[in-house]
C-alpha positions in Angstrom: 0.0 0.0 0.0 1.0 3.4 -0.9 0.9 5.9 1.2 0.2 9.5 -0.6 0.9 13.1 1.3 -1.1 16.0 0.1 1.1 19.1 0.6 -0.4 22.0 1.6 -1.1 24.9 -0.4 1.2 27.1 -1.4 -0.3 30.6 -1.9 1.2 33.7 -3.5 2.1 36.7 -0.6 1.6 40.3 -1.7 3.8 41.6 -4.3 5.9 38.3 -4.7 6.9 37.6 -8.7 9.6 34.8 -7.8 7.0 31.5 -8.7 7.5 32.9 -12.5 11.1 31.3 -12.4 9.1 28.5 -11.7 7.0 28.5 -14.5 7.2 25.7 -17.0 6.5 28.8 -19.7 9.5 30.8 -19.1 12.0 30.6 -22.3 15.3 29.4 -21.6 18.6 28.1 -23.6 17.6 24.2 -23.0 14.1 24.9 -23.1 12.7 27.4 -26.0 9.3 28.4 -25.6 7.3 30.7 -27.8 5.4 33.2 -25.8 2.9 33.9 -28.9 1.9 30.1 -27.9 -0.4 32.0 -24.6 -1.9 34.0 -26.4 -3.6 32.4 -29.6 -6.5 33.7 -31.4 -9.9 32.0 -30.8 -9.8 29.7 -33.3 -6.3 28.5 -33.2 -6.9 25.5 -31.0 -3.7 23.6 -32.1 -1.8 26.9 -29.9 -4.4 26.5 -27.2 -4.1 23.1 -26.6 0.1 23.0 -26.7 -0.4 26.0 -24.4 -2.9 24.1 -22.4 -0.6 21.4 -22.3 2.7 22.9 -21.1 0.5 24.6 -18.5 -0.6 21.3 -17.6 3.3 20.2 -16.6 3.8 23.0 -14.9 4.2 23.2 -11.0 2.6 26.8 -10.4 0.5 27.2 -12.3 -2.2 27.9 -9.6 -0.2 30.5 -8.6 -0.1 31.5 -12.2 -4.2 31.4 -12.4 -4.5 33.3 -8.8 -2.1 36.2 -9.9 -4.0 36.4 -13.2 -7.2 36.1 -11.5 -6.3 39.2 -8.4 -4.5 41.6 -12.0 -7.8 41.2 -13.5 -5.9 39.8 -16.7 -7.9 38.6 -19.2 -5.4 37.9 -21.6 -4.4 34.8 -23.2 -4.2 31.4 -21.3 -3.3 32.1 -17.8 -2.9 29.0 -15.2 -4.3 26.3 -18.1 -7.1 28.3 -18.6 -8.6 30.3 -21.8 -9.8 34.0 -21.3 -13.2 32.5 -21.3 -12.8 29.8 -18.9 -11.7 32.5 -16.5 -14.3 34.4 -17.1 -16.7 33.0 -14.8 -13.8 32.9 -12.1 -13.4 36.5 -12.6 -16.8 37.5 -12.0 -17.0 35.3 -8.5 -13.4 36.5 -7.2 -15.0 38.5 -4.9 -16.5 35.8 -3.5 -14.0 33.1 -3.0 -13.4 32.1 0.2 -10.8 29.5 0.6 -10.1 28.8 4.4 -6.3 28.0 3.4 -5.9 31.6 2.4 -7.7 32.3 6.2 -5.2 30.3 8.0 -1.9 31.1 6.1 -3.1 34.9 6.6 -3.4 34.2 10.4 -0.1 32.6 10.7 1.6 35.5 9.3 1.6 35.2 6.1 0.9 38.2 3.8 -1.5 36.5 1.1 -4.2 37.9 -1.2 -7.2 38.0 0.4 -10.8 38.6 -1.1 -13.4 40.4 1.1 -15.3 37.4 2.1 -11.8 36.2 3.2 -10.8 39.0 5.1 -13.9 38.8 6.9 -13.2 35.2 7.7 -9.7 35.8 8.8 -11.0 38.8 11.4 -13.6 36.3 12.9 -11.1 33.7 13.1 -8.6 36.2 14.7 -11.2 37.0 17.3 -12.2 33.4 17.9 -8.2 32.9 18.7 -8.2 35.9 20.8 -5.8 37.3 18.5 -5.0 41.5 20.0 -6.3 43.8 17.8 -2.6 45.1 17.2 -1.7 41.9 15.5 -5.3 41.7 13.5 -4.1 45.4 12.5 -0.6 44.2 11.5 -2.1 41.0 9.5 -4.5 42.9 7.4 -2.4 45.9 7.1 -4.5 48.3 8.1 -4.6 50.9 11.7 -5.3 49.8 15.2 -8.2 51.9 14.9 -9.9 50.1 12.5 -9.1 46.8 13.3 -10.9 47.5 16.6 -14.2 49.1 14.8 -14.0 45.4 13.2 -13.6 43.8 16.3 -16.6 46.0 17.3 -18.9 45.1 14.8 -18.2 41.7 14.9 -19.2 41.4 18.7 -21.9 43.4 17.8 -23.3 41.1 14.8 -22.4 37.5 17.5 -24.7 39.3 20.2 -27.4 40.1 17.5 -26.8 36.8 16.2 -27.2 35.5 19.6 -30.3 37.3 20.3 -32.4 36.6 17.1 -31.9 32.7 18.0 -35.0 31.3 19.1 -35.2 30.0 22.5 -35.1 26.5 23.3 -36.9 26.5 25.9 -40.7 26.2 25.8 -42.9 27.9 28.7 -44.0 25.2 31.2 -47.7 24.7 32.0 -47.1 25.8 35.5 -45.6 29.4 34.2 -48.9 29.3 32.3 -51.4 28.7 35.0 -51.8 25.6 34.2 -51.4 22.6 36.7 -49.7 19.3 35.9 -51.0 15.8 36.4 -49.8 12.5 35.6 -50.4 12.0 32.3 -48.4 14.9 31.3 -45.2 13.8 31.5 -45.8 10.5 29.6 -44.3 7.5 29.6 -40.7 5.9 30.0 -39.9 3.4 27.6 
C-alpha cells in the first residue's frame, strides 16, 4: 500500500513575482518556448491546446491562475485556462473564500485575500483571541480600525445570539396551568 501526502497549499504573498522562475512557460537556452503560444487567437486550437498542455506540466501554475485572477488579466491562457474559462472565475473573485488563504493569513503570512476572506480571517482572529494590534498588522490596516472590526463583529455575535430562538418552551405551571400524571408521559 502506498501511502500519498497531500502538501499544503502554497499561496502567492503580496507583491511576490519569484513563482514565475518556476514557470514551466519561461524561455530558456535548453528549453525554448514561444510566448505567442499563450496568447492564440480563438480559433487556433492547435496553440491553445500545446499551451494548455505545457500549462498542464507546470508546477505553479495555480499560482499563475490566482495572480491572473487578483491583475484582473484577461489575456491569453493564464494557469491552463482560456480567457473565457476564467471568465466566470473573474466574476465570482470577490466571492471566493478558501479557508487555506484564512489560516496562512493568520499565521503571518501576507496573502491575497478577497473580502469574504478578510472577513473570515478577522472572525477567526477573534475566535483565537488574536490583540487587535496583530489583527491590525495581519490585514495591514490601523489599530483603529481593526478595533471598529472587532466591534462590529461582537456586535453582529450578540445580535446573532439574540435573534436565535429559544429553546426552551414555557411550562404549563408558568402558564397557569397545573400538571397531572399524564403529562409527562411515559418511560420506555
Amino acid at each position: 500500500m502506498t501511502a500519498t501526502t497531500i502538501s499544503p497549499a502554497r499561496h502567492r504573498l503580496l507583491g511576490d513575482h519569484t513563482w514565475q522562475a518556476d514557470a514551466v512557460c519561461q524561455s530558456t537556452e535548453y528549453n525554448p518556448v514561444d510566448p505567442e503560444i499563450f496568447f492564440p487567437e480563438p480559433d487556433e486550437t492547435d496553440k491553445i491546446a500545446a499551451a494548455k498542455a505545457l500549462c498542464g506540466q507546470c508546477p505553479v501554475r495555480r499560482a499563475c491562475l490566482d495572480a491572473a485572477l487578483e491583475a484582473g488579466t484577461t489575456d491569453g491562457i493564464r494557469g491552463g485556462l482560456t480567457e473565457e474559462e476564467r471568465g466566470p472565475l473573474h466574476e465570482k473573485l470577490a466571492q471566493r473564500l478558501d479557508y487555506s488563504r484564512v489560516n496562512d493569513t493568520i499565521a503571518g503570512r501576507d496573502v491575497h485575500l478577497t473580502k469574504a476572506e478578510r472577513r473570515a480571517v478577522v472572525r477567526a482572529a477573534y475566535r483565537h483571541g488574536v490583540s487587535e494590534q496583530r489583527l491590525a498588522w495581519l490585514l495591514k490596516i490601523t489599530e483603529e480600525h481593526a478595533q471598529k472590526l472587532y466591534r462590529e463583529l461582537r456586535r453582529a455575535l450578540r445580535n446573532r445570539d439574540l435573534d436565535q430562538p429559544s429553546d426552551t418552551a414555557l411550562l404549563p405551571e408558568a402558564s397557569g396551568e397545573h400538571l397531572v400524571r399524564d403529562d409527562f408521559g411515559t418511560a420506555a
